[in-house]
C-alpha beads as a LAMMPS data file, in Angstrom:
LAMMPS data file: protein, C-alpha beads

97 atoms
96 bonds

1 atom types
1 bond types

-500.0 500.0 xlo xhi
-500.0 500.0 ylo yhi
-500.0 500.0 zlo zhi

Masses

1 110.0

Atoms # bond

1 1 1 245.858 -146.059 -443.786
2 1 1 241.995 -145.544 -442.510
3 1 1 239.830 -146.447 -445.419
4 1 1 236.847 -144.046 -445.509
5 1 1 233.303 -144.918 -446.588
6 1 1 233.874 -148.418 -447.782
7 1 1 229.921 -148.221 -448.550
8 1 1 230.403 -146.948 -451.835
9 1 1 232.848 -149.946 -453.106
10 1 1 229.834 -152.529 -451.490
11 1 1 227.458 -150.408 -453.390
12 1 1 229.776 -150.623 -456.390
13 1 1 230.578 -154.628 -456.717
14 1 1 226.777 -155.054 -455.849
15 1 1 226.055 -153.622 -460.038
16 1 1 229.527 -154.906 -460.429
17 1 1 230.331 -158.100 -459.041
18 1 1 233.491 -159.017 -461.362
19 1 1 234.913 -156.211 -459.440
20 1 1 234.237 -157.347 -455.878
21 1 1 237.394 -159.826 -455.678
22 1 1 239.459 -156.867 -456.896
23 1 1 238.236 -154.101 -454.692
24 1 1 238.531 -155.878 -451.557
25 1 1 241.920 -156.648 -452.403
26 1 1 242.650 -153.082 -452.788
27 1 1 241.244 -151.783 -449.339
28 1 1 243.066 -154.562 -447.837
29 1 1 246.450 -153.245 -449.229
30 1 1 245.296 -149.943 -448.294
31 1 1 244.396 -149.980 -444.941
32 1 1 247.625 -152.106 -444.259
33 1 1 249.894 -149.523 -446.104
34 1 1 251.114 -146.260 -444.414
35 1 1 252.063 -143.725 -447.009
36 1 1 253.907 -140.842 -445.811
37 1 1 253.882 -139.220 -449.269
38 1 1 252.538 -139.468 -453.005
39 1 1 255.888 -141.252 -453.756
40 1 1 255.247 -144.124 -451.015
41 1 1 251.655 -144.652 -452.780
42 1 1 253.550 -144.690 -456.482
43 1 1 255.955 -147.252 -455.478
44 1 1 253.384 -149.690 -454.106
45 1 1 250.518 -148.843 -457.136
46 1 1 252.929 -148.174 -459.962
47 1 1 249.470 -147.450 -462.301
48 1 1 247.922 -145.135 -459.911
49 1 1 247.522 -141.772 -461.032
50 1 1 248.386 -138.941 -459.373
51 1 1 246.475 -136.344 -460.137
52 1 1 247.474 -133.778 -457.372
53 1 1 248.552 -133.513 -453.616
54 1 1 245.187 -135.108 -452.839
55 1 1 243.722 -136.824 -455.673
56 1 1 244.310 -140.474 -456.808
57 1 1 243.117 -142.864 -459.370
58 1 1 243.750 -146.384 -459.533
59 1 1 242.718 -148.970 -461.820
60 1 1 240.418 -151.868 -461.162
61 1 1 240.001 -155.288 -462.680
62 1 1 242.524 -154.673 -465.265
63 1 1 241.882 -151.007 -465.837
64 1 1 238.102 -151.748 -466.702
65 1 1 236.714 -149.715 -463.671
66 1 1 238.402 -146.978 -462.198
67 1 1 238.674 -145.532 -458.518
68 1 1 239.324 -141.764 -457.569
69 1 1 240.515 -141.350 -453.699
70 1 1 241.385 -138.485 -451.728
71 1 1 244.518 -138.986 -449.749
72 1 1 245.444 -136.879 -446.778
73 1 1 248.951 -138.595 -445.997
74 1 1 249.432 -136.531 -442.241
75 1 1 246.359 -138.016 -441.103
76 1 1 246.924 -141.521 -442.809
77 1 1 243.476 -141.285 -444.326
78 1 1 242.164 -142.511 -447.508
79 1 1 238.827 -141.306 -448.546
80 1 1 236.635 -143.023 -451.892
81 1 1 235.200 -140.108 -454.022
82 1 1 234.227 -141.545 -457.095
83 1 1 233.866 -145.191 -458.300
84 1 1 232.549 -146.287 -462.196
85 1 1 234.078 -147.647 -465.207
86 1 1 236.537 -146.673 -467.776
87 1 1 234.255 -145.330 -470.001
88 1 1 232.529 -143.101 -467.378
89 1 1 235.931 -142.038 -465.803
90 1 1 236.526 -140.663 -469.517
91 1 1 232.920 -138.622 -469.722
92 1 1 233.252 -137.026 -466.127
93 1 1 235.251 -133.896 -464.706
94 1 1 237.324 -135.433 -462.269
95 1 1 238.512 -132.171 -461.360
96 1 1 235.134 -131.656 -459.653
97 1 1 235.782 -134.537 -457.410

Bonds

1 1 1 2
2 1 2 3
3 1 3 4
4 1 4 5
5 1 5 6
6 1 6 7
7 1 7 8
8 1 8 9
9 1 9 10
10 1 10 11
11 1 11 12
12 1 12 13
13 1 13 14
14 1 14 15
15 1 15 16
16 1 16 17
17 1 17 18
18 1 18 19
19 1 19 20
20 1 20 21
21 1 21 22
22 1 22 23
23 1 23 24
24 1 24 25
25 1 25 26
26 1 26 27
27 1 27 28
28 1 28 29
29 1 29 30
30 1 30 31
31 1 31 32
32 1 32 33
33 1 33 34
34 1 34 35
35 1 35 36
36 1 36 37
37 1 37 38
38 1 38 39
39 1 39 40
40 1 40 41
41 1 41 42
42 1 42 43
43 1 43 44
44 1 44 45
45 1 45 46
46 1 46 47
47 1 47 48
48 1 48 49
49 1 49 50
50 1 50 51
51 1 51 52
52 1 52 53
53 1 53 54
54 1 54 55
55 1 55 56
56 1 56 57
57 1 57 58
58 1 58 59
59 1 59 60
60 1 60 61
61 1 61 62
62 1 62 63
63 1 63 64
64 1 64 65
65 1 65 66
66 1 66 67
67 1 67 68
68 1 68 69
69 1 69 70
70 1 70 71
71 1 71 72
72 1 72 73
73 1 73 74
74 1 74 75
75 1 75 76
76 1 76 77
77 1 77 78
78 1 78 79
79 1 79 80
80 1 80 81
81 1 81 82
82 1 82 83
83 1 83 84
84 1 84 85
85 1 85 86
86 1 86 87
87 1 87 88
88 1 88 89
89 1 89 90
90 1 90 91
91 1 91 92
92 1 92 93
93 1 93 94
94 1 94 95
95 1 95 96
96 1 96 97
C-alpha cells in the first residue's frame, strides 16, 4: 500500500515520542501489505476498526493513541486523517473525518 502524508505521524511522535517506535512499525506493515478488501486489512490488524468502506482506526501503543486512515483498496492507497489519543478519539466526531 502507498502510505500518504507520513508528516502527520512525524508531527505526532514529535509531542509523542512513546509512540514513535510503534508508528513506524505500523507504516512499515502498511506500505508492505496489499489489501484488496476491508477483510484483507481485518485479518492482518485484528483490532482495527472498520468503520466504513473507507474509514479505519487502529490502535497505537497498546490502544493509548489512536489512528483514523482512509483506505481506497483499488488504488492501494492509505491516507492518515486523524492522529491523537484515546481520550481525544472519544471527544471528536470521527464521522467528520
Amino acid at each position: 500500500m502507498h502510505l500518504i502524508s507520513r508528516k502527520m505521524l512525524r508531527q505526532f511522535w514529535e509531542t509523542h515520542p512513546v509512540a514513535k517506535k510503534s508508528l513506524l512499525a505500523w507504516a512499515k506493515e502498511v506500505e508492505a501489505a496489499s489489501w484488496a478488501n476491508s477483510a484483507a486489512l481485518k485479518a492482518m490488524y485484528r483490532n482495527a476498526s472498520i468503520l466504513d468502506e473507507k474509514r479505519v482506526v487502529f490502535n497505537i501503543c497498546g490502544n493509548k493513541y489512536r489512528l483514523m486512515v482512509w483506505v481506497h483498496y483499488g488504488y492501494g492507497r492509505v491516507m492518515t486523517r486523524w492522529i491523537g489519543t484515546h481520550e481525544e478519539y472519544d471527544s471528536v466526531k470521527v464521522e467528520l473525518l
